[in-house]
FIDREN-127000 format. One record per residue (C-alpha): residue in three letters; y, z negated, x negated. Coordinates in steps of 0.25 Angstrom, whole numbers, m for minus. Layout:
<rec 'ALA',<Y,Z,X>>
...
END
This chain:
<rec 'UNK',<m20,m29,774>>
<rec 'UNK',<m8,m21,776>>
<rec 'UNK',<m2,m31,787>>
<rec 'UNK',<m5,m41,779>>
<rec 'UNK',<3,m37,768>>
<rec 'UNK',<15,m34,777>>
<rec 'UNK',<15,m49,781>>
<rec 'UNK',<14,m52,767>>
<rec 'UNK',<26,m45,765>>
<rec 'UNK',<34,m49,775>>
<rec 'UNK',<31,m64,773>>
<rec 'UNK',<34,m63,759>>
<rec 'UNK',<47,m54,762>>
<rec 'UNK',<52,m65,772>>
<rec 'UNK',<48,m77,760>>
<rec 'UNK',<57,m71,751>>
<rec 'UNK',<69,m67,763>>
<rec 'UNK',<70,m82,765>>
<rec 'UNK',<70,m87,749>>
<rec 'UNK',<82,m77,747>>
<rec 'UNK',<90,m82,761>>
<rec 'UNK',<85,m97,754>>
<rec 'UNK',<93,m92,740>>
<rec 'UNK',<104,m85,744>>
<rec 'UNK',<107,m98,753>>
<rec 'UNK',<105,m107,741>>
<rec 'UNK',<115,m99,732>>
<rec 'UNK',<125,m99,743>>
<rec 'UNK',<125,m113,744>>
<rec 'UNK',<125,m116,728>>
<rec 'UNK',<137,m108,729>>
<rec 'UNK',<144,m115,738>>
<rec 'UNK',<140,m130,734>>
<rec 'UNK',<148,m136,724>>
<rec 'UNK',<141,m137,708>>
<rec 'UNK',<142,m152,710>>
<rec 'UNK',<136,m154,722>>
<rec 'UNK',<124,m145,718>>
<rec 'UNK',<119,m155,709>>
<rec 'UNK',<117,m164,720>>
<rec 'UNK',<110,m156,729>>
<rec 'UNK',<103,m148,719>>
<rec 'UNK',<97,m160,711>>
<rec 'UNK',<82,m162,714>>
<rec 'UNK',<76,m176,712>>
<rec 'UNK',<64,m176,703>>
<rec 'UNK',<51,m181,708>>
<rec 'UNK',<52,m198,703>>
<rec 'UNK',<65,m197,699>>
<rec 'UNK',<76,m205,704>>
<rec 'UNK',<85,m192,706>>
<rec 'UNK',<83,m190,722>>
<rec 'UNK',<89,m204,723>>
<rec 'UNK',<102,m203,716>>
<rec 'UNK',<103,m190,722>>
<rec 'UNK',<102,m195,734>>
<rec 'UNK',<112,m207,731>>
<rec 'UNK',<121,m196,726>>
<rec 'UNK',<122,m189,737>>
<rec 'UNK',<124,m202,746>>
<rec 'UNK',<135,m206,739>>
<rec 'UNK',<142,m194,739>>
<rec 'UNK',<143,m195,754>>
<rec 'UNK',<142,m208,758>>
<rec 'UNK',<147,m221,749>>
<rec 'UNK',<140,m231,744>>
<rec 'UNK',<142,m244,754>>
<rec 'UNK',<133,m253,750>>
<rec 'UNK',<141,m255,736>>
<rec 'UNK',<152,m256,743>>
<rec 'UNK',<148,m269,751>>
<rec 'UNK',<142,m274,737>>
<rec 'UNK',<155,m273,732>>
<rec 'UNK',<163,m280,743>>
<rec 'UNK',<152,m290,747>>
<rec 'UNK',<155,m301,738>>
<rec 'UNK',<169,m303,742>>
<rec 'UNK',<166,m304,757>>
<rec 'UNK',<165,m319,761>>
<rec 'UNK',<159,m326,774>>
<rec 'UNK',<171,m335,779>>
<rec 'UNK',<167,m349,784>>
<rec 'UNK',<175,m361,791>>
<rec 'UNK',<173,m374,795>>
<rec 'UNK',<177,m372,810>>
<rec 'UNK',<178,m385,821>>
<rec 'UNK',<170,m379,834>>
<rec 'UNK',<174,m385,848>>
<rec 'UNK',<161,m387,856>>
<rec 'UNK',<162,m391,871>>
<rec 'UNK',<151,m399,877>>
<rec 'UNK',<151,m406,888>>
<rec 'UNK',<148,m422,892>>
<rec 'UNK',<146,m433,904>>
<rec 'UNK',<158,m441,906>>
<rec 'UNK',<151,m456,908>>
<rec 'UNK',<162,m459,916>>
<rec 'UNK',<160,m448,927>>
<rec 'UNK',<152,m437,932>>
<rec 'UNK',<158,m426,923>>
<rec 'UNK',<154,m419,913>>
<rec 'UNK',<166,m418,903>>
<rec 'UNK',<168,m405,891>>
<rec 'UNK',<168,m413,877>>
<rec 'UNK',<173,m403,865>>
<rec 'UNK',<167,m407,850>>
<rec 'UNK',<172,m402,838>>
<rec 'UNK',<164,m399,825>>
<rec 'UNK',<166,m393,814>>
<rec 'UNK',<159,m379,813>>
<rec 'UNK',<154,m373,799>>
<rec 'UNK',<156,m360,802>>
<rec 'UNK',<150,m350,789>>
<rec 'UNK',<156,m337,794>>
<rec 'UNK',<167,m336,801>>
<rec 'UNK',<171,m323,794>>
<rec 'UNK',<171,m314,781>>
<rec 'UNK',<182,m314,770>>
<rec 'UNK',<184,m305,758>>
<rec 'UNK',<185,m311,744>>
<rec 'UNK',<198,m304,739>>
<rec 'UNK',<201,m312,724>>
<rec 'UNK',<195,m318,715>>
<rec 'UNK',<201,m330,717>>
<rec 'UNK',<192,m331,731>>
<rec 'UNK',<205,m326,740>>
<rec 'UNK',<198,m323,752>>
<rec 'UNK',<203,m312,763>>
<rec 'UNK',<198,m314,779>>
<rec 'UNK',<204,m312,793>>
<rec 'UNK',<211,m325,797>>
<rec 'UNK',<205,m324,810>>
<rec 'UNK',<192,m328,802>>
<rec 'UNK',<198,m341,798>>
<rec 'UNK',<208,m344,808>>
<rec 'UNK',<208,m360,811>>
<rec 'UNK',<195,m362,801>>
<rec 'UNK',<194,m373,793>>
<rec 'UNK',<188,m377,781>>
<rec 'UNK',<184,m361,774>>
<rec 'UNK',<173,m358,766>>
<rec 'UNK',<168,m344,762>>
<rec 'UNK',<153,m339,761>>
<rec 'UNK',<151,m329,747>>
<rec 'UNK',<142,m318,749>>
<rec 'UNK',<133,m327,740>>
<rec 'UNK',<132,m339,749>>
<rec 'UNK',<140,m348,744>>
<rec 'UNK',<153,m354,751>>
<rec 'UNK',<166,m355,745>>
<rec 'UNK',<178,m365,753>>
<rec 'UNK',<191,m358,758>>
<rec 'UNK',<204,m359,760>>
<rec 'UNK',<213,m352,770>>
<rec 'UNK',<225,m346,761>>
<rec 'UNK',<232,m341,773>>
<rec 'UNK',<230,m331,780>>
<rec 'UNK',<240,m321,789>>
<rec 'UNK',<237,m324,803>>
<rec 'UNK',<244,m312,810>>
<rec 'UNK',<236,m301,799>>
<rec 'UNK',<222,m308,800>>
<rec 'UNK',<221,m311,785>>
<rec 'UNK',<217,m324,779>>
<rec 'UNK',<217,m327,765>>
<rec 'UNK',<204,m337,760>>
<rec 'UNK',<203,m345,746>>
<rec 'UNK',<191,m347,740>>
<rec 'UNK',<188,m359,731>>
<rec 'UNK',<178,m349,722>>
<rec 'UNK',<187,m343,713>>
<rec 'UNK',<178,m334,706>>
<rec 'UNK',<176,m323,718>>
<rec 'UNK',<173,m309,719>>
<rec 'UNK',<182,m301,728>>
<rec 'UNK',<183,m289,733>>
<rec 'UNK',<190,m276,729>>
<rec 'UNK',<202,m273,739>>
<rec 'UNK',<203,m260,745>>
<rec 'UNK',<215,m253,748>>
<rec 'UNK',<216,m251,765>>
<rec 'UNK',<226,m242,766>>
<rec 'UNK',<218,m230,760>>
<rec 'UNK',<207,m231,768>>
<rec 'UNK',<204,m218,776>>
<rec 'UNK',<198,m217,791>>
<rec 'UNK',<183,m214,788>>
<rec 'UNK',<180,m222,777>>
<rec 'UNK',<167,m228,774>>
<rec 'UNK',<171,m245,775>>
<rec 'UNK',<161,m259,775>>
<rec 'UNK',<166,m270,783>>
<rec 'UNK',<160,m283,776>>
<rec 'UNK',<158,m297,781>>
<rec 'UNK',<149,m306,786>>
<rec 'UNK',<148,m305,801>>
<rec 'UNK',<141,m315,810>>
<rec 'UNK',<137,m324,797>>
<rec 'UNK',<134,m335,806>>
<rec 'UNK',<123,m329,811>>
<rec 'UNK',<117,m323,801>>
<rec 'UNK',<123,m335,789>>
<rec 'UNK',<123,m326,778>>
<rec 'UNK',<135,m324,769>>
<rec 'UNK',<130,m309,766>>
<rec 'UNK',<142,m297,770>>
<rec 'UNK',<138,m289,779>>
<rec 'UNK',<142,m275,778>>
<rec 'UNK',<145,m265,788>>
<rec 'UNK',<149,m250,784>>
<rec 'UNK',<158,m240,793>>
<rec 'UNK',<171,m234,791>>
<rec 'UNK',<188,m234,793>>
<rec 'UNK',<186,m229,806>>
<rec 'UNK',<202,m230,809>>
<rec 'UNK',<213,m235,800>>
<rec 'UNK',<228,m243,805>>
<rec 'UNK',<224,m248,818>>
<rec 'UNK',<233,m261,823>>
<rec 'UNK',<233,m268,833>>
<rec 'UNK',<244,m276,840>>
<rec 'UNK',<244,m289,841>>
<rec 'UNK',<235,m297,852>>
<rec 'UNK',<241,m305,863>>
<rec 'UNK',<242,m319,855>>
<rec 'UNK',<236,m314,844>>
<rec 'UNK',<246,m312,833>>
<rec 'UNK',<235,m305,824>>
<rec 'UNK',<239,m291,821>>
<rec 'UNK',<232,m281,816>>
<rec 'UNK',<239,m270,810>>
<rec 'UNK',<233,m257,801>>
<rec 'UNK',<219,m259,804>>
<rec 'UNK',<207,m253,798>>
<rec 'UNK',<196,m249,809>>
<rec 'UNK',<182,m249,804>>
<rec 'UNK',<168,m246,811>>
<rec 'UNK',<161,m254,799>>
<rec 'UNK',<155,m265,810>>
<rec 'UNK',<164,m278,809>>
<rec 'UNK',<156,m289,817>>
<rec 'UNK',<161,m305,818>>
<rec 'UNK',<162,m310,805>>
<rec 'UNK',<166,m298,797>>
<rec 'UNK',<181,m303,801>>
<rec 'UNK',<187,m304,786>>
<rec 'UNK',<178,m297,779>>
<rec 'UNK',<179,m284,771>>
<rec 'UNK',<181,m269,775>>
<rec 'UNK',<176,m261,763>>
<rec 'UNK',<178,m248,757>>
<rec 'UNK',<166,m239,752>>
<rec 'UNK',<170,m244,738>>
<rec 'UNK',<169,m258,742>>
<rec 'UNK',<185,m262,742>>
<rec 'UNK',<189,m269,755>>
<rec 'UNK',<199,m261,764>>
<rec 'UNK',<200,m271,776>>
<rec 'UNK',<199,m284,781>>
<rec 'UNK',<188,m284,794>>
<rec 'UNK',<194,m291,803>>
<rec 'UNK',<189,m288,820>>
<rec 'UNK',<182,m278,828>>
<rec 'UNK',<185,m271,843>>
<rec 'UNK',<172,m274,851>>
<rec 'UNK',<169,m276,864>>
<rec 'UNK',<156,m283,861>>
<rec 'UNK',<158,m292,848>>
<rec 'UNK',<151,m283,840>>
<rec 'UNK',<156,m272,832>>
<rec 'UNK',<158,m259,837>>
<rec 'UNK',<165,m252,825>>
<rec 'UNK',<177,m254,828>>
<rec 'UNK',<183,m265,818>>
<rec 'UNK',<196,m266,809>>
<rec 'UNK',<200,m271,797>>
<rec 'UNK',<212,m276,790>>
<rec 'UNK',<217,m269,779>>
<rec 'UNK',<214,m275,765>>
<rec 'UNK',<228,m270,762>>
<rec 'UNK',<234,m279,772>>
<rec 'UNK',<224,m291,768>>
<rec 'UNK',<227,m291,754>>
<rec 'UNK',<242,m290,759>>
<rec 'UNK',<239,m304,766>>
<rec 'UNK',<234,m309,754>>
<rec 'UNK',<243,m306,743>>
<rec 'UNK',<254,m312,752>>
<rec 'UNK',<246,m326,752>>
<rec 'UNK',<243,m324,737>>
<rec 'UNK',<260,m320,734>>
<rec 'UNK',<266,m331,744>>
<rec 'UNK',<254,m342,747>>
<rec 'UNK',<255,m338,763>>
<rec 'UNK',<257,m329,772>>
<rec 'UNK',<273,m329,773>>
<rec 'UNK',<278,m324,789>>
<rec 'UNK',<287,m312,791>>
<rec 'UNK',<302,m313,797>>
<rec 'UNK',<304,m301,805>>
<rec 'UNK',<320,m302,806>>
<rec 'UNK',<320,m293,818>>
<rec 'UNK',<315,m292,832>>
<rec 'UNK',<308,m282,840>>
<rec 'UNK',<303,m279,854>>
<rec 'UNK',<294,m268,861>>
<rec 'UNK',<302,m257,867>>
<rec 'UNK',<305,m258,881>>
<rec 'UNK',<305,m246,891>>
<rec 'UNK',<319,m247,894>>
<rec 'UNK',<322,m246,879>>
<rec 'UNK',<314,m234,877>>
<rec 'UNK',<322,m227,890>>
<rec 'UNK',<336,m230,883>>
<rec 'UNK',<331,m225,870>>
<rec 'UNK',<322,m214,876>>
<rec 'UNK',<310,m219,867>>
<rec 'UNK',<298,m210,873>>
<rec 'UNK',<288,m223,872>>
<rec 'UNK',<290,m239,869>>
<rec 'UNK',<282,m239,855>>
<rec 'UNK',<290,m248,845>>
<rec 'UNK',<298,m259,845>>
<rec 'UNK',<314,m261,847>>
<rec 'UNK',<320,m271,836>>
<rec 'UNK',<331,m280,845>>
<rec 'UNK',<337,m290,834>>
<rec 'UNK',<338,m289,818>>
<rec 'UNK',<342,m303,810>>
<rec 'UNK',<353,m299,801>>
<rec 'UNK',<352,m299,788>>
<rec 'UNK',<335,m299,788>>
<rec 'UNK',<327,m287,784>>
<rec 'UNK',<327,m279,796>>
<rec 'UNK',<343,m278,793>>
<rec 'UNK',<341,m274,779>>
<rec 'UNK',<329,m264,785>>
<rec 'UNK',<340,m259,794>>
<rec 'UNK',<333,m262,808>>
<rec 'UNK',<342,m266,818>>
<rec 'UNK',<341,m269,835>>
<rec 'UNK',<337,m258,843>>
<rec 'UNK',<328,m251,831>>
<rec 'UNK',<315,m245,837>>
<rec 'UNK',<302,m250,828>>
<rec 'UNK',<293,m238,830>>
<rec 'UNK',<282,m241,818>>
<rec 'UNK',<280,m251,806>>
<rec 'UNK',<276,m245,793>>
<rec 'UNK',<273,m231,800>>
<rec 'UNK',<265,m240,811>>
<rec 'UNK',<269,m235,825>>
<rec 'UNK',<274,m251,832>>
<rec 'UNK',<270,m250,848>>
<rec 'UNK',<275,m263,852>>
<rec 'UNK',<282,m275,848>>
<rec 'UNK',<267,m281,844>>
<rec 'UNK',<265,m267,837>>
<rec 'UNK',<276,m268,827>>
<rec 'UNK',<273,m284,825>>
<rec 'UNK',<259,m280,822>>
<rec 'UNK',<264,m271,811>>
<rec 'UNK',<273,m279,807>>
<rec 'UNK',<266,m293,805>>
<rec 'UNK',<257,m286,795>>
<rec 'UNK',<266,m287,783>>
<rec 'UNK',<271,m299,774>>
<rec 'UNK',<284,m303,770>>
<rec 'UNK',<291,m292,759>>
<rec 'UNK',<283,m278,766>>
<rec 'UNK',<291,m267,770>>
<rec 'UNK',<288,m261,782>>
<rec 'UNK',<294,m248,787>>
<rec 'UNK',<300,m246,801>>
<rec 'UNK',<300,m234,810>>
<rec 'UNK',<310,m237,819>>
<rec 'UNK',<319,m228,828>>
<rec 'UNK',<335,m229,830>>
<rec 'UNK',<344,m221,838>>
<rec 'UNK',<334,m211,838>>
<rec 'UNK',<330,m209,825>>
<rec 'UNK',<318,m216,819>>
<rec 'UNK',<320,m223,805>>
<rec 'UNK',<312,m230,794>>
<rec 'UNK',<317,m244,790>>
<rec 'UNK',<311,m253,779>>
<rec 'UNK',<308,m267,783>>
<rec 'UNK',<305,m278,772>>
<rec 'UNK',<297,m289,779>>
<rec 'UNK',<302,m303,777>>
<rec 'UNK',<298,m317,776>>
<rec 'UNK',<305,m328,785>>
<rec 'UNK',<317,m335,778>>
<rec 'UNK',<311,m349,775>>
<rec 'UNK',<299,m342,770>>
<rec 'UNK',<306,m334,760>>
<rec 'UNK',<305,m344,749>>
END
């Protein structure tokens, strides 16, 4: 008996050891959680009650934002854009007159239901999209997130930036709430919706994918024959698949940051890797149409070219990045900026210009009126010059 009682003992000895190290740890850790995160944690849900589930929804929302009302929000400005398009088929037929076997093209007309996304962006049923999404269609219509089809017109669109503008005929239209691009943060929880591969699937429903800014400002020079530039980019991982082109980039409030416009695949599919154009830059496009009724041209008053080696050993520059400006037209702008011949262009707004196609590229993605700040470097010292953009002289009026 008297082992027994010993074990006893001991047993309840080492019971009591572990509720004290299990209290002292729970007042250390009351002490060092803030009070208002203690009601949180220290809240217990009551048998048939409803109070584990807010509690739950609580602490979820805390960490992680609520998406789903963000694609609500945004879903019923985001249009599926249709065209009637004329398709070229090649077949092939007997000659009667010989033994040959001739190519015969026929041309139809194509109803083609969605051909891209758009985003409703007044109420007045203006309509944002890439202009890659309706270059050379005919005859636009729009598919609502309700099913019904609306007819559209082509405002105009700015080729070089990849926006187009769209007109409804509904005038009583819900759109979206714009977003402001240039505080977005790397990081940040963003929806890409649109409507991809609606063809196959013919339902004018948005689809929504969910990633975030993975990068911010990329550009990209100009293509060989391609005189698109894209300039400022936003790079997102949210999944951009065909179709998405024109639609929204949202933020986790619901407010469009960004224009979805293409992808970097090897495949066709999306491999996270897409970029949007800023909504700041989109609704730029757009208030120009709204103020002048087209997209007016720029008249740069001064020429430049890429830097040649030969240059940068006379001048002792350590590498060729920039441009060199080799004429300025008297009495223009870039006089009264004070830029003259020989000048080094080293950035555009704070943008570092590589080449001659680098400072066209950040130079084209600006209207008529901005002002635009130059880094340039002369007789060895680099200055800031302020340049005021200007409109050809016929198109001044």
């Amino acid at each position: 008996m008297t082992h027994r009682n010993q074990q006893t003992r001991a047993l309840r000895l080492l019971i009591a050891l572990n509720v004290g190290l299990i209290l002292l740890t729970l007042t250390q850790f009351f002490r060092s959680t803030p009070s208002d995160q203690l009601t949180d944690l220290v809240t217990i849900p009551l048998a048939g009650s409803n109070n584990g589930k807010a509690l739950a929804q609580t602490t979820r929302a805390a960490a992680f934002p609520d998406l789903a009302v963000a694609a609500e929000k945004v879903s019923p400005a985001v249009v599926s854009i249709g065209a009637i398009q004329t398709v070229v088929q090649r077949t092939w037929m007997r000659d009667y007159f010989s033994q040959f076997i001739v190519p015969f093209d026929r041309r139809e007309q194509q109803r083609i239901p969605y051909i891209g996304s758009g985003i409703i962006v007044t109420r007045d049923g203006l309509v944002i999209t890439n202009h890659h999404v309706v270059e050379g269609a005919k005859d636009l219509f729009v598919t609502m997130q309700d099913g019904r089809e609306v007819q559209a017109r082509l405002v105009d669109a700015d080729k070089i930036l990849d926006i187009a503008v769209l007109q409804l005929e509904s005038k009583d239209c819900v759109p979206a709430q714009i977003g402001d691009s240039s505080s977005l943060r790397e990081g940040e929880w963003v929806l890409a919706v649109g409507n991809p591969f609606g063809n196959l699937i013919s339902d004018p429903h948005a689809t929504v994918t969910v990633g975030v800014v993975s990068a911010l400002n990329r550009s990209f020079s100009p293509e060989q024959g391609n005189q698109r530039v894209y300039s400022n980019m936003i790079q997102t991982d949210a999944a951009i698949n065909p179709g998405n082109s024109g639609g929204a980039l949202v933020d986790a409030q619901g407010r469009v940051v960004g224009i979805n416009t293409f992808i970097f695949t090897q495949s066709g599919g999306s491999n996270g890797i897409g970029f949007a154009i800023p909504i700041n830059r989109a609704m730029r496009v757009l208030q120009e149409i709204r103020d002048h009724g087209r997209i007016r041209n720029l008249y740069p008053d001064f020429e430049v070219s890429n830097i040649s080696r030969r240059l940068a050993h006379d001048l002792n520059l350590s590498s060729l990045a920039g441009v060199v400006v080799t004429s300025v037209e008297s009495d223009g702008a870039a006089t009264e900026a004070g830029l003259k011949p020989g000048d080094l262009i080293l950035a555009v707004n704070g943008q570092p210009c590589i080449s001659f196609n680098w400072f066209w590229t950040l130079y084209a993605a600006h209207y008529p009126g901005d002002r635009i700040e130059f880094t340039i470097k002369r007789a060895g010292k680099t200055l800031q010059i302020e340049y005021v953009i200007s409109a050809p002289p016929k198109e001044d009026n």
